[in-house]
C-alpha positions in Angstrom: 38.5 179.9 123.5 39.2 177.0 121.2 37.1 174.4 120.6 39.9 171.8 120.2 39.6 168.9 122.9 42.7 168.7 125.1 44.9 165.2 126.0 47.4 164.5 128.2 50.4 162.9 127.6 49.5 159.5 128.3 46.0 159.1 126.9 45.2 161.2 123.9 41.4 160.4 123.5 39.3 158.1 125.4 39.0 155.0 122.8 35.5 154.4 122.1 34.6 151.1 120.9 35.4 151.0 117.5 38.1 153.4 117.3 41.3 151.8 118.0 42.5 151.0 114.3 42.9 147.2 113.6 46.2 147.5 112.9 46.8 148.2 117.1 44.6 145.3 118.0 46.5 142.5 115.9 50.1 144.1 117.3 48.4 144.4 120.8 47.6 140.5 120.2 50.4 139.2 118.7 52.5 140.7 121.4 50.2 139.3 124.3 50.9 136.3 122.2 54.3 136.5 123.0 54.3 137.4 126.4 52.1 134.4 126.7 54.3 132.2 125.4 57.5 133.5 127.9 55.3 132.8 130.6 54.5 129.5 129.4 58.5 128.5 129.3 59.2 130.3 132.5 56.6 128.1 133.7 57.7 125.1 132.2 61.1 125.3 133.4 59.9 126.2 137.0 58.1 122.6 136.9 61.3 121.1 136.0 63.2 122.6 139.0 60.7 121.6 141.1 60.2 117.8 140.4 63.6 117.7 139.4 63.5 116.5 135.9 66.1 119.1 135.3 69.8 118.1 135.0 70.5 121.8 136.9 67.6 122.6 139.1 69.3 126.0 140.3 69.4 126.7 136.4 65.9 125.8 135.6 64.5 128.1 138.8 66.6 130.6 137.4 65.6 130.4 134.0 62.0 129.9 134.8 61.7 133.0 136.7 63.4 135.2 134.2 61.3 134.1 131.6 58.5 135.3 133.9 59.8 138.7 134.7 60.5 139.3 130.6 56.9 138.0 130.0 55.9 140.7 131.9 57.5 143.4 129.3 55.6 142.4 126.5 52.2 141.8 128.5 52.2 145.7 130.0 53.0 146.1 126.2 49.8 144.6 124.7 47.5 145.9 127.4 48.7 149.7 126.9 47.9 149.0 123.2 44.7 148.1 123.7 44.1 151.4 126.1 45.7 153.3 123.5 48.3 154.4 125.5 51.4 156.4 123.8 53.7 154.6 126.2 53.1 151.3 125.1 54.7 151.0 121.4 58.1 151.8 122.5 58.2 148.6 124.8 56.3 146.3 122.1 59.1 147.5 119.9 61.7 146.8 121.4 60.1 143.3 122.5 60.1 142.3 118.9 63.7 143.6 117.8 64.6 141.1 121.0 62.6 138.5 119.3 64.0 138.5 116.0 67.8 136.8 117.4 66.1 134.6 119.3 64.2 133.2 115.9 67.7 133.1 114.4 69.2 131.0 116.7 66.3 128.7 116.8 66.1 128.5 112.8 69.9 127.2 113.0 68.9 124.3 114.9 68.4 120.6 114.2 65.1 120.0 116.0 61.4 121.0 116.5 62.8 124.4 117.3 62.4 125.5 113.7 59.1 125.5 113.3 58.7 127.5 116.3 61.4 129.9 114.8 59.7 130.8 111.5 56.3 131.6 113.9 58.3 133.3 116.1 59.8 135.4 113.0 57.0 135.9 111.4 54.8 137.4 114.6 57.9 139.8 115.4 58.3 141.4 111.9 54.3 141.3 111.8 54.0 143.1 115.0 56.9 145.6 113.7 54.9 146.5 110.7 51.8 147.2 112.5 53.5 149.4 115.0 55.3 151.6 113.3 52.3 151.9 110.9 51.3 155.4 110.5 47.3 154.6 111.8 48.9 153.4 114.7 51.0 156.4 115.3 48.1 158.2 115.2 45.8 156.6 117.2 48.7 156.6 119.7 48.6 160.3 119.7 53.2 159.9 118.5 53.7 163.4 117.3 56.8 163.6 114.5 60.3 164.5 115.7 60.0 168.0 117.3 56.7 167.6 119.0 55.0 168.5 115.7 52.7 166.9 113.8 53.1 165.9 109.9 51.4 168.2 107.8 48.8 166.9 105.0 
């Protein structure tokens, strides 16, 4: 009998407190950041539709609640991080690759939309490095291509 523990699939150890690398937290955070901030604007331009402040109020319900179904990507995101689960980087991933055109656009133009750009950068190539770290692909319990583990 071995004396190795045994995981599933979705959760390879039970985190104890302490355990989850810092590395996971601040990409957990930064990407509840995120999602916070869609569901802010999805907000926003709900309350536009609705008193009418908006030139289009079809467009701004519209808008307002796709914002808050894509906020919803990135929050699932950050709270599998924090549970450690292995599921959770892909969608945080691909969260910040969307990110990263969307700080473009808003660097190229003429307003208060540039600050917001550069933060908006700078939290999605932050988040990047921190998950695809190789402490976080560990404590996720990612194997290496081929199910197998790197060897040290």
């Amino acid at each position: 009998m071995s004396n190795q523990r045994k995981t599933t699939p979705e959760a390879p150890e039970s985190p104890e407190p302490g355990q989850r690398p810092a590395r996971v937290t601040a990409a957990a955070a930064l990407v509840a950041l995120e999602g916070l901030a869609l569901l802010a604007g999805g907000g926003y331009m709900l309350a536009l539709g609705v008193t009418g402040s908006s030139d289009d109020a079809r467009q701004a319900w519209t808008g307002g609640v796709t914002l808050i179904v894509l906020a919803l990507l990135p929050l699932l995101a950050a709270r599998g991080l924090l549970k450690l689960r292995r599921w959770s980087r892909g969608p945080a991933i691909i969260t910040q690759i969307m990110a990263l055109p969307v700080a473009w656009q808003m660097l190229q133009a003429d307003s208060l939309a540039i600050p917001a750009g550069i933060v908006l950068a700078l939290c999605a190539v932050a988040a990047l490095v921190f998950l695809i770290n190789p402490s976080t692909t560990e404590a996720l319990g990612i194997q290496g291509p081929g199910g197998v583990q790197d060897q040290k």
